[in-house]
N, C-alpha and C positions, 0 to 999 in steps of 0.2 A: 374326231380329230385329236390327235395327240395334244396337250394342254402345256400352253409357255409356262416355263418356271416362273415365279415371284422372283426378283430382283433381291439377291441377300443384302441388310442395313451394315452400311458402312458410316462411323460419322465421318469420313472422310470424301464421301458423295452428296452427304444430304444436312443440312444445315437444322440447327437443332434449336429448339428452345430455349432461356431458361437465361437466368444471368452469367454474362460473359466474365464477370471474374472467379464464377466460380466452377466455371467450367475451365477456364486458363487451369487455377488452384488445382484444381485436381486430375487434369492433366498434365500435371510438372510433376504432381507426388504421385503419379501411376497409381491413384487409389480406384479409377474410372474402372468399372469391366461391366458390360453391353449384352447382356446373354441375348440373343434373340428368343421373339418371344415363342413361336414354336418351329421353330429350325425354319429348312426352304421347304415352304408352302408350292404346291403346283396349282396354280391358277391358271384357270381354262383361257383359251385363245381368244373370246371374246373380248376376253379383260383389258387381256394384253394388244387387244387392237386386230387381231387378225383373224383370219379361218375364210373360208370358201363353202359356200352350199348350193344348190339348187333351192329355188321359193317356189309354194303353192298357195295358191287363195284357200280361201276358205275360212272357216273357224278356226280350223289348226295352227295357219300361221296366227292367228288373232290370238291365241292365247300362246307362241312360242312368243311372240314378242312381248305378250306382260312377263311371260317366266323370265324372258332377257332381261325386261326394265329389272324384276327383282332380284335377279342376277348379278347386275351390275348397280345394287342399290345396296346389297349386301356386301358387294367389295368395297365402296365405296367406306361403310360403315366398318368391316374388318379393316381396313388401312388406316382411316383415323383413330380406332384403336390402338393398333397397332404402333401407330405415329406415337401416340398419348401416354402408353407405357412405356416408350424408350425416353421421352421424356421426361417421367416422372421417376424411374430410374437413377435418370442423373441427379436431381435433386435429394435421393435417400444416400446415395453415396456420399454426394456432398453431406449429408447431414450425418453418416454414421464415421464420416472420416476426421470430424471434429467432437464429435457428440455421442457420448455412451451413459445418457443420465435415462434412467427408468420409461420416459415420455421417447425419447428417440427410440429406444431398444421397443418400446409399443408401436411405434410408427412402422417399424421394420415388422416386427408377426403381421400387424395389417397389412401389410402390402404384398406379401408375402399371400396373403389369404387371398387379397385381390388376385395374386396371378392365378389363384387356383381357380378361377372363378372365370377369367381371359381364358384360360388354357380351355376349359370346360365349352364356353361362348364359341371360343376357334374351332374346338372339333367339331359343335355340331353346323357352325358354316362350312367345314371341309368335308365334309362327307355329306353335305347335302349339294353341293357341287360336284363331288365325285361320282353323288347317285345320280345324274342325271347332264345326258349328253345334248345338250339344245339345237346342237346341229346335226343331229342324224336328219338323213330325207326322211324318214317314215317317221318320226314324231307322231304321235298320236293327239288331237287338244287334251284328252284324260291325264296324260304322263307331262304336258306339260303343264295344265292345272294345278299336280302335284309338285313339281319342281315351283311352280310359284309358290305354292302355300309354304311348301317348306323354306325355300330360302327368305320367303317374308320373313315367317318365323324365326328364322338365324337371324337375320339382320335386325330383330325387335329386340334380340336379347342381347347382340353385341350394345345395342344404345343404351341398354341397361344398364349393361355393366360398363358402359362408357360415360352413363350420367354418375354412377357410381365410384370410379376414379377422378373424375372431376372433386367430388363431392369430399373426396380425400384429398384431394391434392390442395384445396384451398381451405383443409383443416391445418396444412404440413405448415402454414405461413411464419407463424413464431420461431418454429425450430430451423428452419430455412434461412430465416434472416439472422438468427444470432449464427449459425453454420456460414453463413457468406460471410459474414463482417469478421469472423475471427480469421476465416480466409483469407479476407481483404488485409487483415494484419498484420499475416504470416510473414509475407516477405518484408515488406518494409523494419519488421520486427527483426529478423537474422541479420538484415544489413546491417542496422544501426548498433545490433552488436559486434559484428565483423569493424565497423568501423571505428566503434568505442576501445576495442583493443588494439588497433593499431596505432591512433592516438596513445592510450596507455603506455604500448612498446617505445613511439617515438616520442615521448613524455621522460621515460626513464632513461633513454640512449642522450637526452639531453643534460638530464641531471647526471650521468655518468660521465661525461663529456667535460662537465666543472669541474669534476674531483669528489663527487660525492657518489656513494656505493648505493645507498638506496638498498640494501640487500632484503632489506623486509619487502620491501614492495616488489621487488623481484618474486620472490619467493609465493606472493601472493599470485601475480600476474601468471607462475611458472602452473599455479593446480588452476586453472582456466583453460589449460592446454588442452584436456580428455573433453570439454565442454564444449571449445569450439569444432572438433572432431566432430562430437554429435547434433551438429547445427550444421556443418557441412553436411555427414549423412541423410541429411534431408527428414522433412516430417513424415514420408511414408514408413521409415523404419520406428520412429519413435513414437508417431500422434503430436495432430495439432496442437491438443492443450498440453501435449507434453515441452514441445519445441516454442510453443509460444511463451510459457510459462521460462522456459532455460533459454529463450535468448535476453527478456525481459533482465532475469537476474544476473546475467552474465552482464548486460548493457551497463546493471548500475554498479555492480564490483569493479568493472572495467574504469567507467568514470570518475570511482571515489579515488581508485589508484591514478589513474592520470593526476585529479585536485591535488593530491599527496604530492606527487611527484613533482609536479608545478612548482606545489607552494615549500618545497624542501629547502633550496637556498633562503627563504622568509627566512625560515623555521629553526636554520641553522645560526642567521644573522641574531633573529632573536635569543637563542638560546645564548650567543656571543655575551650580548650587550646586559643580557641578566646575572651571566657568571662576576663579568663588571661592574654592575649594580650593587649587587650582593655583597663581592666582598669590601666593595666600598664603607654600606650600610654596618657591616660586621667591624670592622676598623673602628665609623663612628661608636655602634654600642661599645665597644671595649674601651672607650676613652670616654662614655656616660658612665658607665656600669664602675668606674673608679669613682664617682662623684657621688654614689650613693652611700658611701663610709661618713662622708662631715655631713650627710644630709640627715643621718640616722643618728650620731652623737650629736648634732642641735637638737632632735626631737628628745633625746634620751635629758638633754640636761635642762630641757623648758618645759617637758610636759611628762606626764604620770605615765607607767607603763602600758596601760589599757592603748594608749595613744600612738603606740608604736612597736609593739610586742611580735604583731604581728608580718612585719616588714623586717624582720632580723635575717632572714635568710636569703632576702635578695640580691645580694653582692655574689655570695655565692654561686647560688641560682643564676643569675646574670652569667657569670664565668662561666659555668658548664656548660649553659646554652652557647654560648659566644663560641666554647671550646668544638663544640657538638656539628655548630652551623660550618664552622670554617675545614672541619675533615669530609662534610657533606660535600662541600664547596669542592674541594680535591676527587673527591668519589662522581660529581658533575661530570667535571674537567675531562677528569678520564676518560666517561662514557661518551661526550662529545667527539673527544679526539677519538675514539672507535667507532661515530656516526650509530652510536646506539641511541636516538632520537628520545624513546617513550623513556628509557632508563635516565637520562640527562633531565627529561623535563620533571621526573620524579622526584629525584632529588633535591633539586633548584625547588621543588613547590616545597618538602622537608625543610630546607634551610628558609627557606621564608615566613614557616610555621614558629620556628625556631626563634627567628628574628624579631616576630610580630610578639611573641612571647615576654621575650627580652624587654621590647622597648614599652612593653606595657608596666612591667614591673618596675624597670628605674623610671619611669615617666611618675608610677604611682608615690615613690618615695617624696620627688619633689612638689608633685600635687598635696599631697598628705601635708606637708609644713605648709604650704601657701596658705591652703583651708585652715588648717588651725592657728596660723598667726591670724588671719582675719576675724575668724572666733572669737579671739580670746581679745584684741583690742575690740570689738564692737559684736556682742552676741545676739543684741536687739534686731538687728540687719534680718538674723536669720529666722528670728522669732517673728517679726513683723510679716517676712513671705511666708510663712507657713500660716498666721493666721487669714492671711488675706485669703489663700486658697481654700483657706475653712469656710468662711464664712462667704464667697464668691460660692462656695458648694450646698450653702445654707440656703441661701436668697433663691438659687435654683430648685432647691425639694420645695419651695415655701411657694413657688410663682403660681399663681392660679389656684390656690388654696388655702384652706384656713390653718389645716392643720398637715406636718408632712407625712409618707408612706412611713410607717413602722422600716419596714427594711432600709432607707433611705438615713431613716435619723439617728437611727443608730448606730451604723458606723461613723457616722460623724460627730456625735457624743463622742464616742470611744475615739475618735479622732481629737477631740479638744482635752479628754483628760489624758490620753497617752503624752500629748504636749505638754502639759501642764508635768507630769512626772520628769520630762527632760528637764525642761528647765529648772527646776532640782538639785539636780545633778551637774548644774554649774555653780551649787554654793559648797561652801565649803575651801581648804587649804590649798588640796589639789582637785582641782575639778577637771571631772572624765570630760575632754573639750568632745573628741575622736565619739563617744557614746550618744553626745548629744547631737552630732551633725547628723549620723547615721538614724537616729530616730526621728529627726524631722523631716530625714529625704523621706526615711519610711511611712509617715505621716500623710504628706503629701502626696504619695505614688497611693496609699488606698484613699483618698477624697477623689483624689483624678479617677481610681474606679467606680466609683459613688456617681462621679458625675457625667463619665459615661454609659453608666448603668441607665440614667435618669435621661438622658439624653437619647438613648437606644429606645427607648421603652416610647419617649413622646413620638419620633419620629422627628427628631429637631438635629439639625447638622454640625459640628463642632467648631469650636473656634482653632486656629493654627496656631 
């Protein structure tokens, strides 16, 4: 009897295996393609349900019916194959549609060898069905003995290579799961940059809207244009980690330009209220920076030159800076008023470098005279604090011992006669006051390393 064709796989008939998102995933990116695994099979009529014969007793029929059971125990066994490689299919697609690292590209020659191996298993069940007709009247029991033995045979080796694809397929598990979850990614991933730009867009359409140009951020948002193009093109033409990767970054360019954009009128107000600050702060130095002339002729007529020699050029210094800050101030101005943002805030931190310069040095003139009128009416004041932290640095190398660490005592030796030489240098007609303050700070800043040296070393915590 002429033999019903096999049924061609459609996934559109027959419901498939396997996780459903990553089956959706890869058929949205058309990466899916289903080869069947040896085209249409013609499967005998038995299989397929039907045929007509005439039966005899006998022995004959008793061995056409185990040939049938084997028959139909062999199809059995080719369809769950069958079934098992269209399924295992979709899972290499999925995984070679996100996945091109060394272990995937090994997954795919395996499998690939697998079919050679299906293909092999399939033809010798096909042609051991083709060799032999179960429903002729004249069946012999010999012809159908042989039709058992053999389609046994096919059918022991389809399970073979069916325990065999098994045995692969739940090696596939790693590369499978990280392939589904970057799947599961993908879209969510393109939205959230499709979204972050439109945000962005209607971020800047608001700051446009105040009066402010925003052109840098324009200009950033405008090279994102070819980006979102290729996120529309979808991940079939690029690759998942390619598309996943450029929506990701697109997401966060997108977002830093909206913050920008946001926070521009801030940004603007701020920059306002510094140019105001500034030239405030500039006004005040230039009506300090006059005060350091009588501050510098009282030192010159009370005290020795050592004591002020070096503060002669502050007025000056003062000026130019003062000069320097207030053309920066106008170079701000400017760039504000043109909404050039980074150039304004440039400048403004210039003139405040300027300024901080400034108020450090006339600050220093009048610090300078305080310290050394206090000196010179009472020089004991400063002598007493510098020995206290001598000998507070003493009591510590000395605590829990007889005698102190070599390294320990002897900077502090050289700490009490370096003091002893300042004080010196307050006898005399004119005494250096400026030389002597300067060596007792210096005195004191190496005890303080003494006694954090000593203190590092026990494991003991410092006082504030």
């Amino acid at each position: 009897m002429t033999a019903t064709p096999a049924q061609p796989y459609s996934p559109l008939t027959r419901p498939r295996r396997g996780s459903a998102a990553a089956r959706a995933a890869l058929d949205t990116l058309t990466v899916m393609s289903l080869p069947l695994l040896v085209g249409v099979l013609a499967l005998p009529a038995t299989f397929a349900g039907g045929g007509t014969r005439r039966w005899f007793g006998g022995r004959a029929e008793s061995q056409r019916a185990e040939a049938q059971a084997a028959k139909d125990a062999a199809a059995a066994a080719f369809y769950e194959l069958d079934t098992a490689q269209r399924d295992l299919r979709i899972s290499i697609d999925t995984i070679t549609a996100v996945d091109d690292s060394p272990a995937a590209r090994r997954a795919v020659t395996d499998f690939e060898a697998l079919g050679r191996r299906i293909d092999e298993a399939s033809g010798r069940y096909i042609n051991a069905v083709d060799a032999h007709d179960l429903d002729r009247d004249d069946l012999e029991a010999a012809a159908a003995n042989r039709a058992r033995t053999e389609l046994t045979a096919a059918k022991d080796q389809l399970g073979q290579v069916k325990q065999e694809l098994d045995r692969f397929e739940n090696g596939l598990g790693p590369l499978l799961g990280k392939a589904e979850t970057q799947l599961a990614l993908l879209a969510p991933a393109v939205e959230r940059a499709r979204q972050s730009l439109l945000a962005a867009s209607n971020a800047l359409d608001a700051v446009r809207a105040s009066g402010l140009r925003a052109d840098d951020l324009a200009a950033r948002l405008a090279t994102l244009g070819p980006e979102l193009t290729k996120l529309n093109q979808g991940a079939g033409q690029h690759g998942v980690p390619q598309t996943l990767e450029r929506a990701t970054r697109v997401a966060r360019e997108a977002e830093a330009i909206r913050a920008q954009a946001d926070g521009l009128p801030e940004r603007a107000a701020e920059i306002d209220h510094r140019l105001v600050s500034l030239r405030t702060r500039a006004q005040a130095l230039t009506t300090r920076a006059g005060q350091v002339d009588p501050v510098l002729s009282e030192l010159r007529r009370r005290f020795s030159a050592a004591c002020w020699q070096d503060l002669q050029q502050v007025p000056q210094q003062a000026g130019e800076n003062v000069r320097q800050a207030e053309l920066k101030l106008k170079e701000a101005q400017a760039a504000r008023d043109a909404q050039r943002w980074p150039d304004a805030t440039s400048l403004l931190s210039t003139v405040r470098a300027l300024l901080n310069t400034t108020d450090e040095a006339v600050s220093a003139a009048g610090d300078r005279l305080r310290r050394l009128n206090a000196v010179q009416k009472d020089p004991q004041q400063e002598i007493d604090r510098t020995r206290f932290a001598i000998r507070d640095a003493q009591r510590l190398a000395m605590s829990g011992r007889t005698t102190p660490e070599p390294r320990h005592a002897r900077p502090l030796d050289d700490a009490v006669a370096r003091l002893d030489r300042a004080i010196t240098t307050l006898e005399g007609r004119h005494p250096d006051y400026w030389h002597f303050l300067t060596e007792t700070e210096a005195v004191r800043q190496s005890v303080a390393r003494v006694v954090g040296q000593i203190r590092e070393e026990r494991g003991t915590p410092g006082h504030n």
